[in-house]
C-alpha positions as CSV (number, residue, x, y, z in Angstrom):
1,X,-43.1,-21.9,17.9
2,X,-40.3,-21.4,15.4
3,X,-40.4,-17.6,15.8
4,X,-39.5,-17.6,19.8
5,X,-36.5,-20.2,19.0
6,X,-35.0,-18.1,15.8
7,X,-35.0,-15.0,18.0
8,X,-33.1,-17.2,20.8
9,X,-30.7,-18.5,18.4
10,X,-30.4,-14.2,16.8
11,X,-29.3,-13.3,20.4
12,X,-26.9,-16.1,20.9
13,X,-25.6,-15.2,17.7
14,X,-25.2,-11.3,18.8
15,X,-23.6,-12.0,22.3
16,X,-20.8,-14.7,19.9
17,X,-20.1,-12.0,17.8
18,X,-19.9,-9.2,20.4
19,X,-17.5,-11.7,22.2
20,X,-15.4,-11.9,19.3
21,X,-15.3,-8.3,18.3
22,X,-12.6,-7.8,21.7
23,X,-10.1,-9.7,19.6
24,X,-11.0,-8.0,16.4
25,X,-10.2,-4.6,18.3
26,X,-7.0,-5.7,19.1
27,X,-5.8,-6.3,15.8
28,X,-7.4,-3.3,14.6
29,X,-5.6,-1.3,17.6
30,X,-2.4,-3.1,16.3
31,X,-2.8,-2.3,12.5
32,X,-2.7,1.7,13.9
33,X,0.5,1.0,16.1
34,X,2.4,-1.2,13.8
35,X,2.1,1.5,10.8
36,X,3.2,4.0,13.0
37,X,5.9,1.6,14.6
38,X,7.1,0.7,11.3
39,X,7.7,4.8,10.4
40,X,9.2,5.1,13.0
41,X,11.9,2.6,12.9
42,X,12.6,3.7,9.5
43,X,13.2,7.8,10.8
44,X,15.2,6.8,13.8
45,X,16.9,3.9,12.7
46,X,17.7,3.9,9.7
47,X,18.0,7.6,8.9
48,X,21.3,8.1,9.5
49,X,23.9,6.5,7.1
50,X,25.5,2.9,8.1
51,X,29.4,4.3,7.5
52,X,28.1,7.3,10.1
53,X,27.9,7.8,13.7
54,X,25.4,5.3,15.8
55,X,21.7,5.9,14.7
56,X,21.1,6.8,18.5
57,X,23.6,9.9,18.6
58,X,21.7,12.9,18.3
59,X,24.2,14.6,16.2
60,X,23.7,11.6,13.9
61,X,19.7,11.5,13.8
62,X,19.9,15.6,13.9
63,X,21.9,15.7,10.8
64,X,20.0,13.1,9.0
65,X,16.9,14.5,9.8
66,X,17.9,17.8,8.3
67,X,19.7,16.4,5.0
68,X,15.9,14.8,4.6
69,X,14.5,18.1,4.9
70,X,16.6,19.5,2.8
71,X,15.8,16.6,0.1
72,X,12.5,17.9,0.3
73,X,13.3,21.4,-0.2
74,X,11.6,22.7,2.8
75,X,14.1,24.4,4.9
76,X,13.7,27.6,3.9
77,X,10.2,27.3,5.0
78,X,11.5,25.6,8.2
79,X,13.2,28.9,9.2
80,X,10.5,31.1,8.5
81,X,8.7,29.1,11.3
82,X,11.9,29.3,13.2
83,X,12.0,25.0,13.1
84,X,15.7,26.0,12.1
85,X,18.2,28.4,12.1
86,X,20.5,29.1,9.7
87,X,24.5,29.0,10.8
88,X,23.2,30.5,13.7
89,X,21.3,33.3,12.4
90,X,17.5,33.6,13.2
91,X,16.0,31.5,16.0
92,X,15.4,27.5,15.9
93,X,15.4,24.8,17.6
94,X,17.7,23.4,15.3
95,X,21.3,24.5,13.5
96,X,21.3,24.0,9.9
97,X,24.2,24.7,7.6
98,X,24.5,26.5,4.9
99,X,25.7,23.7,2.4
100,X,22.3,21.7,3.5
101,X,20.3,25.0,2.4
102,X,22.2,24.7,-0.8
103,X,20.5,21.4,-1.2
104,X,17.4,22.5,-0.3
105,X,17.2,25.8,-2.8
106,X,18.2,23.5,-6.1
107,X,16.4,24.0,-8.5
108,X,12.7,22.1,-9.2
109,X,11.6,19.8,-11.7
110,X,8.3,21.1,-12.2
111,X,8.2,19.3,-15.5
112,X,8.5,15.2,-14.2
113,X,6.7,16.4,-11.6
114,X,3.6,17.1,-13.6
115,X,4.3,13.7,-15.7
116,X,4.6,12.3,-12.2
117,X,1.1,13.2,-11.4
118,X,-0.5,12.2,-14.6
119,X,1.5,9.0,-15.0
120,X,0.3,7.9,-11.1
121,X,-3.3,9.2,-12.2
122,X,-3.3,7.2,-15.3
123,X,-2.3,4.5,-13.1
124,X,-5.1,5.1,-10.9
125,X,-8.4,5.4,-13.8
126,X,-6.9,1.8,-15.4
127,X,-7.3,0.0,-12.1
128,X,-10.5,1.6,-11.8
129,X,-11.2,0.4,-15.4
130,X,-9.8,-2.9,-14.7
131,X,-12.5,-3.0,-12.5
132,X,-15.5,-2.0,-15.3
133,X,-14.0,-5.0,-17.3
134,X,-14.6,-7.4,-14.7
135,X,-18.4,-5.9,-13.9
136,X,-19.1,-6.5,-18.1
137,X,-17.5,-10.1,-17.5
138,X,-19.7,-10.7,-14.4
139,X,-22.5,-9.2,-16.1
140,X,-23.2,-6.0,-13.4
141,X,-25.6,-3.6,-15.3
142,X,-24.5,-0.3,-14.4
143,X,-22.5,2.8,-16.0
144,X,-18.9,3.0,-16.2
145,X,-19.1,6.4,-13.8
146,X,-20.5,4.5,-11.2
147,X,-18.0,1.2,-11.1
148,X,-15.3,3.1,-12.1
149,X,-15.9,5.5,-9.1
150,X,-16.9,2.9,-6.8
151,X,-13.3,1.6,-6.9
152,X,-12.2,5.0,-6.0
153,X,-14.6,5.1,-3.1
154,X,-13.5,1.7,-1.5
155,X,-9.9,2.8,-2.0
156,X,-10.2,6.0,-0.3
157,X,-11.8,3.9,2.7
158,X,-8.9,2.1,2.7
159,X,-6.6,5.1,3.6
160,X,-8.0,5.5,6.7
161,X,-8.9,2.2,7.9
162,X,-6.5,-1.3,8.7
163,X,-7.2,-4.8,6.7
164,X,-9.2,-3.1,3.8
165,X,-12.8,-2.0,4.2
166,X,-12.8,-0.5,1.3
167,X,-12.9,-3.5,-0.5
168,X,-16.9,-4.5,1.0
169,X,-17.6,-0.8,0.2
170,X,-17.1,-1.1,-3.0
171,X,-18.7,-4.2,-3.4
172,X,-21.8,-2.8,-1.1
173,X,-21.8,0.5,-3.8
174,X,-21.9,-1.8,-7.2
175,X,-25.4,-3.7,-5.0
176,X,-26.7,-0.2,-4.3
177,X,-26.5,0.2,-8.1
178,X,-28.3,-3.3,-9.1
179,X,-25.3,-5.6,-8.9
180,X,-26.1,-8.6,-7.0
181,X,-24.3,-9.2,-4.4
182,X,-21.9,-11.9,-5.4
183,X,-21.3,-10.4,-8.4
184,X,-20.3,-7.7,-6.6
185,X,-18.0,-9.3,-4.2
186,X,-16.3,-11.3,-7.4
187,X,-15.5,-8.1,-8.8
188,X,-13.9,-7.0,-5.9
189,X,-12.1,-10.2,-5.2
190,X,-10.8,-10.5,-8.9
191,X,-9.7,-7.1,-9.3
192,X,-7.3,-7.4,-6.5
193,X,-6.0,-11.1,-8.0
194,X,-5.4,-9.6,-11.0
195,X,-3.3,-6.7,-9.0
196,X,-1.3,-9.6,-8.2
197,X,-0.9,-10.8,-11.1
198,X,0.4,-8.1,-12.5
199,X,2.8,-7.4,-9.8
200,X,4.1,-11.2,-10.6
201,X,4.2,-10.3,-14.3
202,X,6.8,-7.4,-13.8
203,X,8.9,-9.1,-11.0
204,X,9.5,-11.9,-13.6
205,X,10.1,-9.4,-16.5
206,X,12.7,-7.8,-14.3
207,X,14.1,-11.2,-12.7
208,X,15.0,-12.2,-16.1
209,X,16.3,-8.7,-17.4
210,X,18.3,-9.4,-14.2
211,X,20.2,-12.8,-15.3
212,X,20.3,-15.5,-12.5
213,X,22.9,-13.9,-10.5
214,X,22.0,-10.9,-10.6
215,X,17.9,-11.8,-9.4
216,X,18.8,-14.7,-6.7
217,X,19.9,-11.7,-4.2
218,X,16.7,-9.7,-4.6
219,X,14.5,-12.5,-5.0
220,X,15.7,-13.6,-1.8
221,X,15.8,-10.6,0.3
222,X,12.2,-10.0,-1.3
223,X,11.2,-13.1,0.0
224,X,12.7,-12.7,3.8
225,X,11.1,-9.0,4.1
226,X,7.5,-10.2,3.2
227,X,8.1,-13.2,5.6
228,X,9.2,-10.6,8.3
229,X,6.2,-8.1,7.5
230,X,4.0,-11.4,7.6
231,X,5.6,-12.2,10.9
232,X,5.0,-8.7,12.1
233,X,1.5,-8.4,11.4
234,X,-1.3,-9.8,12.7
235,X,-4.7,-11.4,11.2
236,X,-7.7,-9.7,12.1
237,X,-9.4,-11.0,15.2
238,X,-8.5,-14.0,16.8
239,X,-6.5,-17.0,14.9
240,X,-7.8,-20.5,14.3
241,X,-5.6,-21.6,11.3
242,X,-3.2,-24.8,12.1
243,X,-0.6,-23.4,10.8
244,X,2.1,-22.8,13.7
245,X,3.6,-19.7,14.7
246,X,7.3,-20.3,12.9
247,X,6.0,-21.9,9.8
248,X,6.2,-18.5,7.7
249,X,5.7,-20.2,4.5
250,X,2.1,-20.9,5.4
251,X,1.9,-17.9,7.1
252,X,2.3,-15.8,4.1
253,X,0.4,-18.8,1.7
254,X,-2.2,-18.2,4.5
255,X,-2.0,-14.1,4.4
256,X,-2.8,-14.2,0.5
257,X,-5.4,-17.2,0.8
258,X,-3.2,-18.8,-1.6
259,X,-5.7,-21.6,-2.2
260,X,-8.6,-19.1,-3.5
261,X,-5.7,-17.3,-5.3
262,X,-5.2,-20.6,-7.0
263,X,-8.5,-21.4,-7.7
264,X,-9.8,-18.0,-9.0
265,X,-6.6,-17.9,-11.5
266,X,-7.6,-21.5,-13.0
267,X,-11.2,-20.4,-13.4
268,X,-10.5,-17.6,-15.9
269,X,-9.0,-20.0,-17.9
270,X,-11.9,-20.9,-19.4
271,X,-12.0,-16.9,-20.6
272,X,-7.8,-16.9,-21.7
273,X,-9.3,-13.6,-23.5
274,X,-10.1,-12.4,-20.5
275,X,-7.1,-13.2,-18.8
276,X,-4.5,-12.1,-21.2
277,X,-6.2,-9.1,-21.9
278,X,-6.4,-8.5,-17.9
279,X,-3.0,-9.4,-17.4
280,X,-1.2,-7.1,-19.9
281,X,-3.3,-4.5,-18.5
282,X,-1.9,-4.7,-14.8
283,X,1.4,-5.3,-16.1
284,X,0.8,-2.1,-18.1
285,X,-0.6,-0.1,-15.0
286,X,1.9,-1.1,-12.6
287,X,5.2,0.3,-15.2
288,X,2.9,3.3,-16.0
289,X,2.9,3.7,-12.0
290,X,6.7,3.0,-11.7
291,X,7.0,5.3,-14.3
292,X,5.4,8.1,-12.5
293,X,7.9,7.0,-9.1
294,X,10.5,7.1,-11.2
295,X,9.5,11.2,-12.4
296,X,8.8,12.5,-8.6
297,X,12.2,11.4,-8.2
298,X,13.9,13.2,-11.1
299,X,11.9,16.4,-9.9
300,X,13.3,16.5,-7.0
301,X,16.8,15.9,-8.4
302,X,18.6,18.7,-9.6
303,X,20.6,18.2,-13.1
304,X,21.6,22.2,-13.7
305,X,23.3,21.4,-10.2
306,X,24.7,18.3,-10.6
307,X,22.5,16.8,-8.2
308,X,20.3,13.4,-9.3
309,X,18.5,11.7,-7.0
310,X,19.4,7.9,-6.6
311,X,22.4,8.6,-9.7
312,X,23.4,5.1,-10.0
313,X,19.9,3.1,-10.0
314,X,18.9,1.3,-13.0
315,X,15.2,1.7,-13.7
316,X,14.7,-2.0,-13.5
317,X,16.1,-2.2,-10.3
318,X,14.4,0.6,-9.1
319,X,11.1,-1.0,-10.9
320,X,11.9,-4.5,-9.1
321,X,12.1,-2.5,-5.5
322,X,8.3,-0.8,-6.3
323,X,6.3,-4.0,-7.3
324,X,8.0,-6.0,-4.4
325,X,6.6,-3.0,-2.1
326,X,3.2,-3.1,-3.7
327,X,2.9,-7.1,-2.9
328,X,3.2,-5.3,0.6
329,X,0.7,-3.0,-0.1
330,X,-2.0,-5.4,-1.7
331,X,-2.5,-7.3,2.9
332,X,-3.9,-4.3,4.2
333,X,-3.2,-5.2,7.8
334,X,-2.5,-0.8,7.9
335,X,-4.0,2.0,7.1
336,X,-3.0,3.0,3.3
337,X,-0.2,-0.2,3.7
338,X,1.5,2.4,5.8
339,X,4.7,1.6,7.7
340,X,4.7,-1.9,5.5
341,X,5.1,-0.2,1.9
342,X,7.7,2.2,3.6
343,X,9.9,-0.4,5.3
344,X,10.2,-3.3,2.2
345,X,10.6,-0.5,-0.1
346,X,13.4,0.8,1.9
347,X,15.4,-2.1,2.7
348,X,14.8,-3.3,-1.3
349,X,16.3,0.4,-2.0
350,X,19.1,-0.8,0.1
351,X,20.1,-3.8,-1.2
352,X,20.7,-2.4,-4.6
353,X,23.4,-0.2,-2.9
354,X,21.1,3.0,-2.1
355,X,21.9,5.0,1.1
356,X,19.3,5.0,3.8
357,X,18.9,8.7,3.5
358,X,18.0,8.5,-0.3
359,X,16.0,5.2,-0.2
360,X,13.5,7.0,2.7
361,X,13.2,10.1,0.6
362,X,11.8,8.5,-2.6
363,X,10.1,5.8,-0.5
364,X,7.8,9.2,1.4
365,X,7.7,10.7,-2.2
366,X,6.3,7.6,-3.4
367,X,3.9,7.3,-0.7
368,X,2.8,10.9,-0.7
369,X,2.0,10.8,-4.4
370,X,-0.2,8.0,-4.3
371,X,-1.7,8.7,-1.6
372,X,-2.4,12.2,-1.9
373,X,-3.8,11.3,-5.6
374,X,-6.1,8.5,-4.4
375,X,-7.1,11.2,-1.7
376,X,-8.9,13.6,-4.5
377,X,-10.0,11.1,-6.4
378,X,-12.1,9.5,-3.4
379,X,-13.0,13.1,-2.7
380,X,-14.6,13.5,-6.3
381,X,-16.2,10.3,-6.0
382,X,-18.3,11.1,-3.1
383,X,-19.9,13.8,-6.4
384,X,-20.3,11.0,-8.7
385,X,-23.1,8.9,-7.3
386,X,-24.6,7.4,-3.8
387,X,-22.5,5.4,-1.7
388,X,-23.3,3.9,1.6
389,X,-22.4,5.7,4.6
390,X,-18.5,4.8,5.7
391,X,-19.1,4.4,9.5
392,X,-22.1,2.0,8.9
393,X,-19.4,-0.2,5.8
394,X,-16.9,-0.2,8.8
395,X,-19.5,-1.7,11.3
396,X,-20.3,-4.1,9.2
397,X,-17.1,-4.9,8.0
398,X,-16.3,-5.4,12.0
399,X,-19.6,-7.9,11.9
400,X,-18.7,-10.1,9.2
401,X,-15.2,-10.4,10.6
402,X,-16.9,-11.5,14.0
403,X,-18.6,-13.5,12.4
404,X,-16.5,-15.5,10.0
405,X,-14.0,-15.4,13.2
406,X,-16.9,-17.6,15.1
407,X,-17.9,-19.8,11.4
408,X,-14.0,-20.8,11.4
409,X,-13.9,-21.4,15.7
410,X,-16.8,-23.7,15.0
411,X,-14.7,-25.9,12.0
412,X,-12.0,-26.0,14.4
413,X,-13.5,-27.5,16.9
């Protein structure tokens, strides 16, 4: 009698979830557009320079377009596949100058360059060793190759896919390799509190450095772009939190699950070992990835000809504008944070008196470096050990969504 009733109850379950997967696709659909919405409004708008023409003017956008071209030292290679012409020699849709080709043939830093590398790599393995830690404290017997990896595997997920599926593939890789599963999940979950910790640890550091009048500006303007971003964004699936629509300090409490934050934080106080030794070491990671930021910008500066990227920054400031655009980065609501990372780290660049033009080229630099890095480290993963299939992890990810979407409808009501 009991079988015939559980299979009723299994397909009323099914059709609930497949009901609630239309509003899941929305926000998935709107984590794609509003990373691409977000890029956009940062090449079109605020390209050009404020003291210039209108953003609009196509003289304007043309010439700022170029100059970042020629920040990235591809023009050359531009009029090869006649992109540009040069002073009107050649063919190309477009006239570059011959001063801007100046700017693009100075000389490279190939030596930051490779120190940018290894410092963002560095970066990369401690996160991933972070990660091992946390297994040994949650008692996961496995080998550091496969947890370390694992963490590379979820992250690489994550550059392809909105609100972070990586994370339950990593989780669902440490269970393939005799974690259970809520060991697993903990990892996962404490790994990313303690990214935010860390990000905390060095805002503070550099808040202080600062002096009060010199932090209130940039902890406020931090502070109003993650409540726009917030704003901007929006949960995955359909939203059954009280909290209205113009309260954005519960918004954001609510986009960080500030009360599980909270409640994780005060249980590793019982390990203050644990939690010292965890918190000096994402401090540590995030100024060895600043660090390697602040290199990929020196290579592409040009001191034999008198040309440094961002001259007048101060490494704090330009290590307050990184970690503020990582606590963008840790709410995947896009693919690789992308778009969200771009447009806080840009505006931060800004209000430490950096030009538009400058604050988007080390911003993409930024971007591509990391990215590009996590990129080949999820491709040697895949060599490492067996991971569950990444279609299948974004399936279910969609499921569990569904069906903590329909768990929360139900307190609601």
């Amino acid at each position: 009698m009991t079988e015939p009733n559980s299979a009723t109850e299994n397909e009323m379950h099914n059709m609930v979830v497949s009901d609630r997967r239309g509003p899941l696709a929305v926000s998935v659909a709107w984590g794609y557009a509003l990373a691409f919405i977000l890029m956009l409004f940062i090449l079109l708008i605020l390209l050009p320079e404020a003291e210039g023409p209108s953003p609009w003017d196509t003289v304007a956008f043309q010439s700022g377009a170029l100059e970042l071209f020629a920040n990235f030292r591809i023009l050359d290679e531009l009029a090869d596949l006649s992109i540009v012409k040069v002073a009107d020699v050649g063919e190309g849709w477009f006239k570059v100058d011959l001063d801007l080709i100046g700017v693009s043939n100075r000389k490279f830093g190939w030596a930051p360059f490779s120190l940018a590398i290894l410092f963002v790599v560095v970066a990369l393995l401690l996160r991933g060793l972070r990660q091992r830690f946390l297994a040994g404290h949650f008692g996961i017997p496995s080998s550091v190759n496969r947890q370390v990896s694992s963490y590379f595997f979820g992250r690489g997920i994550n550059l392809f896919f909105p609100f972070g599926p990586g994370d339950l593939a990593t989780a669902q890789t440490l269970v393939q390799n005799e974690a259970s599963e809520e060991a697993a999940l903990n990892v996962v979950y404490y790994n990313r509190v303690f990214e935010v910790i860390g990000i905390t640890a060095v805002l503070l550091v550099g808040f202080i450095y600062m002096g009060w009048e010199g932090a209130v500006e940039a902890f406020i303007w931090s502070a109003l772009l993650f409540a726009a971003v917030v704003t901007l964004t929006r949960p995955l699936g359909p939203t059954t939190r009280r909290t209205g629509s113009y309260n954005i300090p519960a918004r954001v409490w609510d986009a960080f699950n500030g009360r599980a934050l909270v409640h994780a934080i005060r249980g590793m106080r019982h390990k203050p070992q644990l939690l010292v030794g965890l918190t000096l070491l994402s401090a540590f990671t995030l100024g060895i990835e600043i660090l390697g930021y602040w290199f990929i910008k020196q290579a592409f500066s040009s001191p034999m000809d008198d040309y440094i990227l961002m001259k007048d920054i101060t490494f704090v400031h330009f290590a307050i504008v990184i970690a503020v655009a990582n606590i963008g980065r840790i709410i995947p609501y896009t693919f690789a944070s992308f778009g969200i990372y771009e447009i806080v780290s840009v505006f931060m660049f800004k209000v430490f008196g950096e030009g538009y033009l400058s604050a988007t080229t080390v911003t993409i630099l930024d971007s591509l470096l990391i990215n590009g890095l996590t990129l080949v480290l999820f491709l040697l993963s895949l060599t490492l050990t067996r991971y569950p299939s990444i279609l299948d992890t974004w399936r279910n990810f969609i499921d569990q969504s569904a069906t903590r979407s329909q768990a929360e409808a139900l307190q609601t009501h």
